[in-house]
Structures are given as structure tokens and as C-alpha cells.
BALOBA-1460 file (C-alpha; in Angstrom, 3 decimals):
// residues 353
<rec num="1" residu="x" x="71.856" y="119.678" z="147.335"/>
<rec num="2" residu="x" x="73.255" y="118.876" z="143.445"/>
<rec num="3" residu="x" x="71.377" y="115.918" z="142.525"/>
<rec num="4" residu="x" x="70.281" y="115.652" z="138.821"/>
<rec num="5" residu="x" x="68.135" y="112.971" z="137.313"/>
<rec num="6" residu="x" x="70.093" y="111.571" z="133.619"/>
<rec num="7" residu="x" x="68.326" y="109.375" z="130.743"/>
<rec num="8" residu="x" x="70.273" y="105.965" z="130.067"/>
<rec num="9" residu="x" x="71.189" y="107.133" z="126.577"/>
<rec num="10" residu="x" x="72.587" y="110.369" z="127.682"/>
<rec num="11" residu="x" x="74.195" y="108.292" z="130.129"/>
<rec num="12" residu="x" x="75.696" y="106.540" z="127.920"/>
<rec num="13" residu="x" x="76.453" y="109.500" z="125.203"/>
<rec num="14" residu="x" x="78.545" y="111.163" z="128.297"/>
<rec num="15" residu="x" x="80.328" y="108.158" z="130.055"/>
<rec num="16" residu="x" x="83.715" y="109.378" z="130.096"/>
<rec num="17" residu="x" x="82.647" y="112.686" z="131.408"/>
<rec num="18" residu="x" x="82.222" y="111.193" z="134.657"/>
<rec num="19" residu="x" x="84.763" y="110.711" z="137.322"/>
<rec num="20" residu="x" x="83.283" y="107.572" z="138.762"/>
<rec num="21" residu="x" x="80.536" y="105.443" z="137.666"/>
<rec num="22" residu="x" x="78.886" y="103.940" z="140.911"/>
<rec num="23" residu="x" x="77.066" y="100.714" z="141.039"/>
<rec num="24" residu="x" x="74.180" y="101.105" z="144.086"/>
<rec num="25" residu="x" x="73.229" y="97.469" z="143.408"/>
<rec num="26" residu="x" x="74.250" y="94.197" z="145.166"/>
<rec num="27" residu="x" x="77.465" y="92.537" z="144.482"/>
<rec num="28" residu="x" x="75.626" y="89.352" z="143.088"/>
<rec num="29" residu="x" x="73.861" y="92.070" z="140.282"/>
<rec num="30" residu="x" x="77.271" y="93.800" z="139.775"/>
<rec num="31" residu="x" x="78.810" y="90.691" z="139.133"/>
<rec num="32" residu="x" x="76.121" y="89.944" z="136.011"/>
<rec num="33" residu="x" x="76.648" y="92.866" z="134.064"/>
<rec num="34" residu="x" x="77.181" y="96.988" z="134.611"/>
<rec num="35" residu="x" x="77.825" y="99.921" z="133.036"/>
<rec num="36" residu="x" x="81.883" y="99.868" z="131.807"/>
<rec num="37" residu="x" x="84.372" y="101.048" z="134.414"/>
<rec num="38" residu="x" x="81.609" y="101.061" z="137.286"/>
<rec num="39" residu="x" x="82.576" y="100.521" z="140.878"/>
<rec num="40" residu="x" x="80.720" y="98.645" z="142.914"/>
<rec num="41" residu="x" x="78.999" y="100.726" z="146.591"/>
<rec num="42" residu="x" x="76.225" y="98.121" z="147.357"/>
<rec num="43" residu="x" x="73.773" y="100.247" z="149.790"/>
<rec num="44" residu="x" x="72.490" y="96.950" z="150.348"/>
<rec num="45" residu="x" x="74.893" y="93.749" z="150.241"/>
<rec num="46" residu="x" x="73.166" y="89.901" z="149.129"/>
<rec num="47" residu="x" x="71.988" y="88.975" z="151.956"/>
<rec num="48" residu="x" x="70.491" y="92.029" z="153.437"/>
<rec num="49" residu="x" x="68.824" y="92.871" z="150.038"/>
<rec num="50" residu="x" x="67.250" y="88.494" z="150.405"/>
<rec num="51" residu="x" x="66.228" y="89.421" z="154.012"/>
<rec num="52" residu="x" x="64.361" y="92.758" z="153.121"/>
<rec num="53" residu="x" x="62.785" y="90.968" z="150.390"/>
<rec num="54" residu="x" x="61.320" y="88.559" z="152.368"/>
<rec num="55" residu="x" x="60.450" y="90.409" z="155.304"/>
<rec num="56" residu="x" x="58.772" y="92.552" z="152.944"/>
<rec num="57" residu="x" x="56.379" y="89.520" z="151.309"/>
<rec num="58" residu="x" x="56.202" y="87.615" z="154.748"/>
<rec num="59" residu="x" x="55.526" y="90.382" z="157.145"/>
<rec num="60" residu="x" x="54.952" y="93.590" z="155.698"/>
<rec num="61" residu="x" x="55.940" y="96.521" z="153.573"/>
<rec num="62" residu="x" x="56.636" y="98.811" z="156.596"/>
<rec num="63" residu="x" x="58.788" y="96.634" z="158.479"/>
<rec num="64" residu="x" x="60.773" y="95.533" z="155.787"/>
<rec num="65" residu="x" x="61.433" y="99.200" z="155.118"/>
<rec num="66" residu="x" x="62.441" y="99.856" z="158.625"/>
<rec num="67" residu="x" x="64.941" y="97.509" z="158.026"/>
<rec num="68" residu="x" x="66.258" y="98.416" z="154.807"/>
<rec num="69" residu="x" x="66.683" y="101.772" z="155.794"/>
<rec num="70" residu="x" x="68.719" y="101.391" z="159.167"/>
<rec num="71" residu="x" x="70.709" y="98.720" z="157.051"/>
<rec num="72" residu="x" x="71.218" y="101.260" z="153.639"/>
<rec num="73" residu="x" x="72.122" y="103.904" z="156.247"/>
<rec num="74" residu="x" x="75.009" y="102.302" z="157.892"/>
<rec num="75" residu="x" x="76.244" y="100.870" z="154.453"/>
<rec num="76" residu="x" x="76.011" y="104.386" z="152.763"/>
<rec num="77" residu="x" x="77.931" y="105.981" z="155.993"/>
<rec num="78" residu="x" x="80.855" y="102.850" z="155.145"/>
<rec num="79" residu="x" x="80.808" y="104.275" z="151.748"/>
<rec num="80" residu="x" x="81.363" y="107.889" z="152.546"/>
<rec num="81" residu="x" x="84.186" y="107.162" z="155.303"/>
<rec num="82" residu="x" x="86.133" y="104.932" z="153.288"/>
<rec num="83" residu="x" x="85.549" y="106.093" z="149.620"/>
<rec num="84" residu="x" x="84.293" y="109.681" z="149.992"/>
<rec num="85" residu="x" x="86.547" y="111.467" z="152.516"/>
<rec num="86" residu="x" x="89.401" y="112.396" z="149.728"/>
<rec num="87" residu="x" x="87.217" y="113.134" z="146.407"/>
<rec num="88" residu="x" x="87.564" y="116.702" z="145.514"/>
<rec num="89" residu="x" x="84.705" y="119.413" z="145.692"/>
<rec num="90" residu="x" x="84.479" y="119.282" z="141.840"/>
<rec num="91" residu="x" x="84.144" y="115.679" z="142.000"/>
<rec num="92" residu="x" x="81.355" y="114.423" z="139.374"/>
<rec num="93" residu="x" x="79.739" y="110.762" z="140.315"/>
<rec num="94" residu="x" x="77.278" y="108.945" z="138.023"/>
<rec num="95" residu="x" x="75.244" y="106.712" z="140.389"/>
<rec num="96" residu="x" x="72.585" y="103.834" z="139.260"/>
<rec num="97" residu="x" x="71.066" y="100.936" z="140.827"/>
<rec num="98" residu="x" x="68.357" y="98.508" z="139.034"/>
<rec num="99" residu="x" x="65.722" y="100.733" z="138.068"/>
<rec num="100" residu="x" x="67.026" y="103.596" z="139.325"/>
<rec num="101" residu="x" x="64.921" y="104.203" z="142.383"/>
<rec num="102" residu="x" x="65.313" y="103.764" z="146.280"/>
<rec num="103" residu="x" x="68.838" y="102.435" z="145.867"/>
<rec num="104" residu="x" x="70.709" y="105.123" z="143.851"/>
<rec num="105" residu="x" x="68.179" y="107.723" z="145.138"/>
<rec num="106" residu="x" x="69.203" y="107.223" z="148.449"/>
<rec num="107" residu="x" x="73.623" y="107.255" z="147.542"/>
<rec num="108" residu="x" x="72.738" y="110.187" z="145.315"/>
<rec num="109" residu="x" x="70.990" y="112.277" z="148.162"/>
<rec num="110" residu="x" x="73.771" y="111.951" z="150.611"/>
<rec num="111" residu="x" x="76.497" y="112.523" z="148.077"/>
<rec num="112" residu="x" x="74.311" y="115.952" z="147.102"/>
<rec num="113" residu="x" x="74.279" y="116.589" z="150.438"/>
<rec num="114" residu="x" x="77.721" y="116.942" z="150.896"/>
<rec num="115" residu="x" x="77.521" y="119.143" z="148.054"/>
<rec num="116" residu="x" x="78.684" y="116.836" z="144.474"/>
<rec num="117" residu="x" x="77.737" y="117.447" z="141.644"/>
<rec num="118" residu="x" x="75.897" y="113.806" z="141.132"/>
<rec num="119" residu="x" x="73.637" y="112.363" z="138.609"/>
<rec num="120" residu="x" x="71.571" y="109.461" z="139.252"/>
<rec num="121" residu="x" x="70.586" y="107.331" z="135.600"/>
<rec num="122" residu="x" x="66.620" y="107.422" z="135.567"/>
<rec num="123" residu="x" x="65.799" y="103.529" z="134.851"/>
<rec num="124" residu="x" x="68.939" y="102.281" z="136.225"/>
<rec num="125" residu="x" x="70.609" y="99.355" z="134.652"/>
<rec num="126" residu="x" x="67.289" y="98.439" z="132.918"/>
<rec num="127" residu="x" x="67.370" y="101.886" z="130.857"/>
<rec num="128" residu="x" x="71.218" y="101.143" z="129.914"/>
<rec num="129" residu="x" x="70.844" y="97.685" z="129.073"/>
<rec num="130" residu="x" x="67.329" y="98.670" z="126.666"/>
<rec num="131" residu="x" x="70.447" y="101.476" z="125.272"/>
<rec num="132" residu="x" x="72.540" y="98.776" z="124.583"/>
<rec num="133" residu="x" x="70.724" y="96.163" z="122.857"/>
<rec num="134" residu="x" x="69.004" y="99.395" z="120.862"/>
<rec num="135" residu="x" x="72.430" y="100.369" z="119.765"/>
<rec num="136" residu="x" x="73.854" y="96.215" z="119.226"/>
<rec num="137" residu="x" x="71.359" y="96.546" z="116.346"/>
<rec num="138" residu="x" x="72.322" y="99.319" z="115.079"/>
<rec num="139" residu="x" x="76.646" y="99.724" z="115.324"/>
<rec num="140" residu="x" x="77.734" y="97.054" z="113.369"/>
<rec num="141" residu="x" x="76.053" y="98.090" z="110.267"/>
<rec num="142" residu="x" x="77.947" y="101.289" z="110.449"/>
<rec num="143" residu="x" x="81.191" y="99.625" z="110.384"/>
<rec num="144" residu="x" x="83.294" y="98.176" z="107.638"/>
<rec num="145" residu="x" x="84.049" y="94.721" z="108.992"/>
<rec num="146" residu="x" x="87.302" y="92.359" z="107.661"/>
<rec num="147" residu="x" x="86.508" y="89.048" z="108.873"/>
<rec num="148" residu="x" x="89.512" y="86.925" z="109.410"/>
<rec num="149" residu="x" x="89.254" y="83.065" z="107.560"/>
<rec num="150" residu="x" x="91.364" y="80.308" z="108.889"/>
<rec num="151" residu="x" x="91.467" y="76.928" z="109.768"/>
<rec num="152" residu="x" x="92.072" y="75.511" z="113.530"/>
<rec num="153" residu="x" x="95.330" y="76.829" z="113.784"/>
<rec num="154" residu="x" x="96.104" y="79.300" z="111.620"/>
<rec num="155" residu="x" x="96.960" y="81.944" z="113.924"/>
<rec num="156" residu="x" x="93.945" y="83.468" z="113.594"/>
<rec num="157" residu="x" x="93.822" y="85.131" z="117.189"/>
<rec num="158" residu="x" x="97.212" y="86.322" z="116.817"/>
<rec num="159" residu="x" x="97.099" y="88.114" z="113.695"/>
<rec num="160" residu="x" x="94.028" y="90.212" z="114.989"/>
<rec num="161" residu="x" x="96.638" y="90.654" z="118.108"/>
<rec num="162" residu="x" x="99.556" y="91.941" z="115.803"/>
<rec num="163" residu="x" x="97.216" y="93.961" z="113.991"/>
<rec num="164" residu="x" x="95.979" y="95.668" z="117.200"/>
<rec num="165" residu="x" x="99.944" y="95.899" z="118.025"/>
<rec num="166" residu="x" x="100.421" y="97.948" z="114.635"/>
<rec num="167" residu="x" x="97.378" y="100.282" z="115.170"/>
<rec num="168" residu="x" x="94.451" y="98.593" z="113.518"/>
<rec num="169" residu="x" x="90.879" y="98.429" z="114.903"/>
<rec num="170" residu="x" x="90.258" y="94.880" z="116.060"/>
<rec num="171" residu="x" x="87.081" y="92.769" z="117.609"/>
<rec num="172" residu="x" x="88.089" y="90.048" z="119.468"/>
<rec num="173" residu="x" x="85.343" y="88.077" z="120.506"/>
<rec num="174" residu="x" x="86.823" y="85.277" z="121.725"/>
<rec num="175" residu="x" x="88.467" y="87.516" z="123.868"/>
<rec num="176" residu="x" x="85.429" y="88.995" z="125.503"/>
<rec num="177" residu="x" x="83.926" y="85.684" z="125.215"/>
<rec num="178" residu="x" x="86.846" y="84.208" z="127.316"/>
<rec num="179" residu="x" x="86.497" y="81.104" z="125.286"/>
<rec num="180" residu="x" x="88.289" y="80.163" z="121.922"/>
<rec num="181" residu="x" x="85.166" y="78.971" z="120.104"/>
<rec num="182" residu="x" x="85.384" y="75.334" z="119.765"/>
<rec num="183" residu="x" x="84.725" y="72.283" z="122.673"/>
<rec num="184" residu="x" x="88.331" y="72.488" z="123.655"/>
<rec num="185" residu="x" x="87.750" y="76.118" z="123.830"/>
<rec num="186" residu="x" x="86.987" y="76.838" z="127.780"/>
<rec num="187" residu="x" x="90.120" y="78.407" z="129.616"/>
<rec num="188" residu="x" x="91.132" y="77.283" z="133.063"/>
<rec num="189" residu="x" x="90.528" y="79.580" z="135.526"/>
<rec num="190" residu="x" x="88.636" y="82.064" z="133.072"/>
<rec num="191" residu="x" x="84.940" y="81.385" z="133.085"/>
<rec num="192" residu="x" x="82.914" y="82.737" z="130.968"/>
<rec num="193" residu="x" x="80.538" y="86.116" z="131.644"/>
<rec num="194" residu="x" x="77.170" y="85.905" z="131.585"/>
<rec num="195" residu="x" x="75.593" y="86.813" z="128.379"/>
<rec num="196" residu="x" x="74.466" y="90.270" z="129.358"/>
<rec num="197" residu="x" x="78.014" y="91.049" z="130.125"/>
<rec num="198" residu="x" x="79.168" y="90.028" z="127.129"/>
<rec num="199" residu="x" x="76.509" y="92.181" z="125.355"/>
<rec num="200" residu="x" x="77.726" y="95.148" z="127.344"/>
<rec num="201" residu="x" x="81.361" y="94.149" z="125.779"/>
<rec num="202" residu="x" x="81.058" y="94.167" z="122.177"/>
<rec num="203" residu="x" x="79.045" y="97.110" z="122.402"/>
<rec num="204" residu="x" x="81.282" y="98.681" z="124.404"/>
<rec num="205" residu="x" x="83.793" y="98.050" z="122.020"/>
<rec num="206" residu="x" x="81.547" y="98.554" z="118.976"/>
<rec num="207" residu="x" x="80.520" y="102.234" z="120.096"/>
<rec num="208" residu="x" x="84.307" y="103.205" z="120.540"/>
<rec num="209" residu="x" x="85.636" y="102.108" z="116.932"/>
<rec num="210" residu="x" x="86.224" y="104.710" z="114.305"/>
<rec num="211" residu="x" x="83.732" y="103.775" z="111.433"/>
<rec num="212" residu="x" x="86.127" y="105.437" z="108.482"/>
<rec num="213" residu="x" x="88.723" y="103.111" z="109.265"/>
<rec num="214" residu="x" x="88.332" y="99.254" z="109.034"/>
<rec num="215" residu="x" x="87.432" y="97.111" z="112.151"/>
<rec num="216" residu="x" x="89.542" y="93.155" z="112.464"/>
<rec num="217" residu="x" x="87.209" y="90.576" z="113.514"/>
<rec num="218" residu="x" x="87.853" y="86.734" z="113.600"/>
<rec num="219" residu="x" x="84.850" y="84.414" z="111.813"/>
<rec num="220" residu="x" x="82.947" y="83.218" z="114.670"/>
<rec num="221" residu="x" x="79.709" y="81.078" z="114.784"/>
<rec num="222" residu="x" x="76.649" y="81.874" z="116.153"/>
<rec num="223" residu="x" x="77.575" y="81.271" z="119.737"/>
<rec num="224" residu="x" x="81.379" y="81.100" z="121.415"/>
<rec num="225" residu="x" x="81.257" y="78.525" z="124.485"/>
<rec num="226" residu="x" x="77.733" y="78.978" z="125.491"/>
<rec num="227" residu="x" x="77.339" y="82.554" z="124.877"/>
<rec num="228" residu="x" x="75.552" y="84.357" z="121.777"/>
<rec num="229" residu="x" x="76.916" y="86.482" z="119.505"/>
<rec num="230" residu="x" x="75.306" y="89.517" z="118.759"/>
<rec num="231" residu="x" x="72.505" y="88.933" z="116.202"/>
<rec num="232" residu="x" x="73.258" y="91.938" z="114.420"/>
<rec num="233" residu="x" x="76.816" y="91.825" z="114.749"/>
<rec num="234" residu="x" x="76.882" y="88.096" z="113.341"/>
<rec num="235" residu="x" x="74.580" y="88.618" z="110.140"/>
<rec num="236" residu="x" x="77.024" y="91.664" z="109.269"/>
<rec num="237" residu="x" x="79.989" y="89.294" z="109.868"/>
<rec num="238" residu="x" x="78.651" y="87.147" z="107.737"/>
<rec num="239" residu="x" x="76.864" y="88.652" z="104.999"/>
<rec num="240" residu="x" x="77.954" y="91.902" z="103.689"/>
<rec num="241" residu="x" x="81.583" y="91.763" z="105.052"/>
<rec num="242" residu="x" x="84.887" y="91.215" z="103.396"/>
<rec num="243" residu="x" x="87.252" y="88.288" z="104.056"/>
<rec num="244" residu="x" x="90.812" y="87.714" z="104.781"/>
<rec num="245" residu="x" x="91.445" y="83.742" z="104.154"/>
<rec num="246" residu="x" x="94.828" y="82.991" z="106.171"/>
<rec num="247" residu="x" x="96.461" y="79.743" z="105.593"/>
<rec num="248" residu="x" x="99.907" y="78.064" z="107.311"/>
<rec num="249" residu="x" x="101.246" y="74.473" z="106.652"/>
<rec num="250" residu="x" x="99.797" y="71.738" z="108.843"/>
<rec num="251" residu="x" x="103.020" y="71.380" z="110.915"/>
<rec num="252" residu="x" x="102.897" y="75.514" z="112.024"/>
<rec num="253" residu="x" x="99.128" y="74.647" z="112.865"/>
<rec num="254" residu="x" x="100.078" y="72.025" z="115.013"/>
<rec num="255" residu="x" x="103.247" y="74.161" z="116.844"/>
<rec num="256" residu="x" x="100.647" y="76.995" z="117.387"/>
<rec num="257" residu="x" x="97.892" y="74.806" z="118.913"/>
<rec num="258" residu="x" x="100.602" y="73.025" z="120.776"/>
<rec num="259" residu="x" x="101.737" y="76.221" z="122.199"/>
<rec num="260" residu="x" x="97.767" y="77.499" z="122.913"/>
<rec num="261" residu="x" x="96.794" y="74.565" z="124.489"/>
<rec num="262" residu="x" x="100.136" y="73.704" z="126.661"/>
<rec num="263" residu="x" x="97.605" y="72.978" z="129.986"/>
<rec num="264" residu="x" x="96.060" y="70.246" z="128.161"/>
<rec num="265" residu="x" x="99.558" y="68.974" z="127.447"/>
<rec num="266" residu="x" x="100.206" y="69.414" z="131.288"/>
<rec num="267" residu="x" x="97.289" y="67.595" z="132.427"/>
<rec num="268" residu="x" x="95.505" y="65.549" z="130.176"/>
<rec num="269" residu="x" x="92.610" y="64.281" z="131.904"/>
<rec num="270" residu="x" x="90.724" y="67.783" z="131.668"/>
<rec num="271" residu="x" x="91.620" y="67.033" z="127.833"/>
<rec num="272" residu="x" x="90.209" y="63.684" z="127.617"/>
<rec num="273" residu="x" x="87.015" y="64.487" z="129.300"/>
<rec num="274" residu="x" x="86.533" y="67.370" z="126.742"/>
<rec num="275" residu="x" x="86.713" y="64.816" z="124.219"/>
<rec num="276" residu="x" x="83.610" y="63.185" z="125.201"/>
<rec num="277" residu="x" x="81.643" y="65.750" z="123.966"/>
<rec num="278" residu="x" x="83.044" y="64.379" z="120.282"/>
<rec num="279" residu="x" x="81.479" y="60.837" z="120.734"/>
<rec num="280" residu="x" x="78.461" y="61.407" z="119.244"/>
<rec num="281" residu="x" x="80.464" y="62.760" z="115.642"/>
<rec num="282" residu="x" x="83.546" y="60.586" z="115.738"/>
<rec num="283" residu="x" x="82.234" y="57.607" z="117.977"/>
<rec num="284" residu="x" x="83.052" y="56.368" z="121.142"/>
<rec num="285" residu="x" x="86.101" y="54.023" z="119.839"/>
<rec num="286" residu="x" x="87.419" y="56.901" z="118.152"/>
<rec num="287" residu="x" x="87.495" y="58.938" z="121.478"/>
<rec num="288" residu="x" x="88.631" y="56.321" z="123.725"/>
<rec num="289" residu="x" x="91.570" y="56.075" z="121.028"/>
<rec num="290" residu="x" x="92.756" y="59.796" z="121.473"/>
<rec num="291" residu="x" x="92.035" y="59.869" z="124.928"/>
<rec num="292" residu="x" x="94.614" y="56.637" z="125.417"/>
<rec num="293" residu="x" x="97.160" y="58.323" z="123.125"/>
<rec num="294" residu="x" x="96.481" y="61.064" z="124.999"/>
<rec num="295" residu="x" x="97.131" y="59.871" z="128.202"/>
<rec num="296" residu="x" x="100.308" y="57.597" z="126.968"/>
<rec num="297" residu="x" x="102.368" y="61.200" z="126.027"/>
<rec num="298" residu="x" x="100.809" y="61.604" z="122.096"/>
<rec num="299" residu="x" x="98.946" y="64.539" z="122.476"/>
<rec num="300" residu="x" x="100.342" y="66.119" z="119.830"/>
<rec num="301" residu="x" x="99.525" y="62.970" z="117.529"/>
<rec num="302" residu="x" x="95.781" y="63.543" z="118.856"/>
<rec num="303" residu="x" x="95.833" y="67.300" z="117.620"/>
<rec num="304" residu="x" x="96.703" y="66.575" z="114.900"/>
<rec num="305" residu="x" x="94.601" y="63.948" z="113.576"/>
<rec num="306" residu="x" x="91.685" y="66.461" z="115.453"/>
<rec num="307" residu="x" x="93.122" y="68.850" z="112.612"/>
<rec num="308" residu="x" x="92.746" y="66.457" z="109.818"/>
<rec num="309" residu="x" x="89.395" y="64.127" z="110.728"/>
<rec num="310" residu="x" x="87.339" y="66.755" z="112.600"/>
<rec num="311" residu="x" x="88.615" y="70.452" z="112.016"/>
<rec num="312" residu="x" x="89.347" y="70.699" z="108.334"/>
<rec num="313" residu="x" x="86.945" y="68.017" z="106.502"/>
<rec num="314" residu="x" x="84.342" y="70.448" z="105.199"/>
<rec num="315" residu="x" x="85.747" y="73.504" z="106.373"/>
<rec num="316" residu="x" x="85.877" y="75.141" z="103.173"/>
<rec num="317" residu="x" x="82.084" y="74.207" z="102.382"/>
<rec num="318" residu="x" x="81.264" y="75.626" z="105.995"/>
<rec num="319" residu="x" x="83.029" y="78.972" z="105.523"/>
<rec num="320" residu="x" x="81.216" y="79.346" z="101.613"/>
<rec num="321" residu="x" x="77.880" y="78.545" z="103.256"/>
<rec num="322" residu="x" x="78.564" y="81.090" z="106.677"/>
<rec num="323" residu="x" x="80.437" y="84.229" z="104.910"/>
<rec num="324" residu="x" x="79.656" y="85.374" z="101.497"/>
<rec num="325" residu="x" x="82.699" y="87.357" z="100.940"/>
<rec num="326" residu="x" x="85.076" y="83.746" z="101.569"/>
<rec num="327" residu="x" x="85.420" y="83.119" z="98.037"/>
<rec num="328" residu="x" x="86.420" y="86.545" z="96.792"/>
<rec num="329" residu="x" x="88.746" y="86.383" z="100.179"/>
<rec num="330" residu="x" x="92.081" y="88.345" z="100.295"/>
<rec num="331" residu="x" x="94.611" y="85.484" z="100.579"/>
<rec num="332" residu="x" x="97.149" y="85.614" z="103.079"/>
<rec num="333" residu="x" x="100.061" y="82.729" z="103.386"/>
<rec num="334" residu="x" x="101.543" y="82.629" z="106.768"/>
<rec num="335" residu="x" x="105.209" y="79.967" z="106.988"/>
<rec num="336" residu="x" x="104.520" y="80.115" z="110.707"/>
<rec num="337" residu="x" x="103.068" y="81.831" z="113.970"/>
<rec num="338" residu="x" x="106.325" y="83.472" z="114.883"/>
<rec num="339" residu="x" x="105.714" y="87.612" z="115.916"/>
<rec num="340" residu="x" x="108.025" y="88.488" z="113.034"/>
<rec num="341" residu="x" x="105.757" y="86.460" z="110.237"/>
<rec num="342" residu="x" x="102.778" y="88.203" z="111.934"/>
<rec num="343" residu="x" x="103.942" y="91.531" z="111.941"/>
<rec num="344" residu="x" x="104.816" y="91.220" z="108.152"/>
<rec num="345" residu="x" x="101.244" y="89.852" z="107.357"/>
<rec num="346" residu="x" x="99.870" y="92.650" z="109.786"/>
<rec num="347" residu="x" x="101.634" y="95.400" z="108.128"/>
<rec num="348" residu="x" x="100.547" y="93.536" z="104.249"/>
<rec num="349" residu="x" x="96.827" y="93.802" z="105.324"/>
<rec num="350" residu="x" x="97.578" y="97.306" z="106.447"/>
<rec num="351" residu="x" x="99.425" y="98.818" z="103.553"/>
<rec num="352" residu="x" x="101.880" y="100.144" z="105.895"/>
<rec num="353" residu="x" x="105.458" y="97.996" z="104.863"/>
């Protein structure tokens, strides 16, 4: 048998050395958060690991053991007939589960059996996610952040994308967030993760960034849609990072949010209800205003007076109160969103035209 026992941060310190990361955990866990690129061979699936549980408090430990192992048995033979059968004899698995016990134990001992070479993460997910927050403290203060300034509109999230197009290190949170920050921010479709996935996100971005070279981030506030940045990450952001101020005329603004936000144009009602959560700044005549331009075909009226009477009063105040390195900001004039205007800025911030 080749089974070894592996500490979370070694773990982590030798991910990409493994040929498959293996999740031993239900698919309701899985789906919260796990280790990046980890595939998912539940010994025991949702309901089976509810049904154990409770035998186990409402009848006893034995039987509910009984029945978790004729259940983990037949699940772990699934595994190994329809996953198993064509991995090589040099093939390496990395297998976990929640606290890296019965679960991964179990996997681990039959794929040992069979005679891989597998490791099994001692603490399970709870060791890796203690690794991770450890190391959310400590990553971004090791790299030199440029935070990107710009009104709503500004083309913000598409400079970081041409810059990432042209070679540059780039954090985009909103990305992993899958939100674009403000209360029209949610994406249909694209909900957001839960916060420990998130975590597991930025630092998995974080760790891979090459701290000599610059890293591209957007400014962000505390929390994108309902999930929190970093603590760490944000007071770096915020306080000992350089700026890049971007600014475009009020009529590109408008074409670019136009262009992000085409499914409110589509179907306005998801729009309009959004705008509710404005009454309490703007009052409720104010809303019900928009939200009958809105539905009469003026959406792009009701951007842009969201531009001028909600996004930009006090914008420059917020940004000189958030980021100390706004006023001595690198200023960058955009004419519009077009690729060609953001490859030119992209290539100006990188010194490369």
C-alpha cells in the first residue's frame, strides 16, 4: 500500500505536483469552497451523509457506521470503475475530505491498494482553509499593487482586461466576485460564490503573481455584492498602493454602460426592481421616475442621470478619503472604450509602445 499522510501547507506549497486533486466530501461541501482544480468523488453523496448523521444521533454510533460503510463501499467501487480503470501506474492523487479522516482515509486506502502513489491532506479542508486565510494576511503586502481610479463607466474592467491581454499581472475582483460592485451589479445567471470560495480565489490568484513585477487591481469597496473583500488585501489597496485615475467623456461612459448592461435594456423590469434599493438615497418619486422612463424605452436617459445625481456627486471626495495614493494618481484620458483606445492606454501604463 502507498498511502502518505501531507500537512495543508505542504499541500498547498506542492499543488501542481499532483495529477488530480480529489474532493472525498459531499457535493453540497464541494459546492462551498475546495482546494483549486479539485474534482469532486463524494464517498458519501447529501443525502446518505444526512441519513448517517442522524442514524448516528437517533440510534446509535454502531449502526450508523454499518451503514456508512456498506454505503462508502459501493460509492468508492463507482469511483474506481468509472474514474480509476485508465489512470496510469505512476499516477499521483491528492485526496481530502473535511478534516481529513474517515472520508479521505477510506478513498486513500483503496487507491493505495491498487498500488498509487496517494497522499491524503491531514486536517482536510479545515487545515487548507486555516493555510489560506494565514497566507490572505500575509500576500498582498508582498505585492506592489496599481489600483485602477474611475468613475461608473470609465472602462475600468476593461482596461485591467487589455492589460491582462498585453501581459500584465491583473486582480480582478469583480471577476471572482461575479458581481460588478454596485446595486445594479448582480449578473443574470451568475450568482455569486459563497464567501469562502471567494477567499480561496484571490488567494489563489494572489499566491501565483510574480511580486517583482506590478499586480492591476480595480478600486473596490469593502464588500462586492454581498461578499467581503479580503481584509488584508483591501487596507493594502487602499493605503500604501499607487493609483491610476482613468477618465472618459460622459457620452463614452454612457456607450460603455449601455453596452455592459444590454439585459437591463432587454428587460427592464429586473432593472426597475433594482432601483428600489435607491429609494431610501434618492426617494421614492425619484425612483418611480426612472423606473417609468425606464419602462417607456429611456433607459439610457435613466443611466445617465444615475451617472450624474448618484454615481459621480462626491466621487472624488470618496476616492481621497478610501485610497491615499488618488491624489498623486497617474492620469490616464481615455476618448472611448473601443479595444484600440485600450490597448494604447494598456501599452502607456506598461511602457511597452
Amino acid at each position: 500500500m502507498s498511502v502518505r499522510a501531507i500537512s495543508a501547507a505542504d499541500a498547498v506549497a506542492h499543488l501542481d505536483q499532483f495529477d488530480t486533486l480529489i474532493d472525498a466530501r459531499s457535493p453540497a461541501e464541494y459546492a462551498e469552497d475546495r482546494l483549486p482544480g479539485a474534482l469532486n468523488w463524494p464517498v458519501l453523496d447529501d443525502d446518505e451523509r444526512r441519513a448517517v448523521g442522524t442514524e448516528y444521533k437517533q440510534v446509535s454510533a454502531l449502526e450508523a457506521r454499518k451503514r456508512g460503510a456498506a454505503l462508502v463501499a459501493r460509492n468508492i467501487a463507482e469511483h474506481i470503475e468509472t474514474r480509476v480503470l485508465d489512470k496510469p501506474k505512476n499516477w499521483r492523487p491528492l485526496v481530502y475530505c473535511w478534516r481529513g479522516g474517515q472520508r479521505s482515509g477510506t478513498l486513500a486506502w483503496f487507491l493505495g491498494q491498487i498500488g498509487f502513489r496517494t497522499q491524503v491532506v491531514e486536517g482536510g479542508y479545515k487545515a487548507f482553509r486555516h493555510v489560506v486565510m494565514a497566507q490572505l494576511q500575509d500576500l498582498p503586502g508582498q505585492l506592489d499593487l496599481r489600483v485602477v481610479c474611475g468613475k461608473t463607466g470609465s472602462g475600468k474592467t476593461r482596461l485591467l482586461q487589455a492589460l491582462r491581454g498585453a501581459g500584465a499581472q491583473v486582480l480582478d475582483l469583480e471577476a471572482l466576485a461575479c458581481h460588478r460592485g454596485s446595486v445594479l451589479g448582480s449578473l443574470p445567471g451568475h450568482p455569486q460564490p459563497s464567501q469562502k470560495a471567494f477567499d480561496t480565489a484571490v488567494w489563489n490568484e494572489l499566491r501565483r503573481f510574480d511580486a517583482a513585477r506590478p499586480v492591476f487591481v480595480e478600486s473596490e469597496s469593502k464588500k462586492i455584492g454581498r461578499l467581503q473583500v479580503p481584509e488584508t488585501l483591501i487596507e493594502r489597496m487602499r493605503s500604501t498602493s499607487r493609483c491610476v485615475h482613468v477618465e472618459m467623456p460622459d457620452e463614452a461612459r454612457l456607450q460603455l454602460l449601455l453596452q455592459d448592461y444590454d439585459f437591463f435594456v432587454q428587460d427592464v423590469e429586473p432593472f426597475c426592481e433594482k432601483l428600489n434599493a435607491l429609494v431610501e438615497l434618492r426617494g421614492r418619486q425619484q425612483i418611480a421616475r426612472w423606473q417609468a422612463d425606464a419602462r417607456a424605452g429611456r433607459v439610457a436617459d435613466v443611466f445617465l442621470e444615475l451617472m450624474h445625481k448618484h454615481y459621480d456627486p462626491g466621487y472624488t471626495r470618496s476616492m481621497q478619503r478610501s485610497f491615499a495614493g488618488f491624489d498623486t494618481a497617474q492620469q490616464l484620458h481615455l476618448k472611448d472604450g473601443s479595444e484600440s483606445s485600450l490597448a494604447a492606454a494598456a501599452r502607456d501604463l506598461l511602457g511597452t509602445r
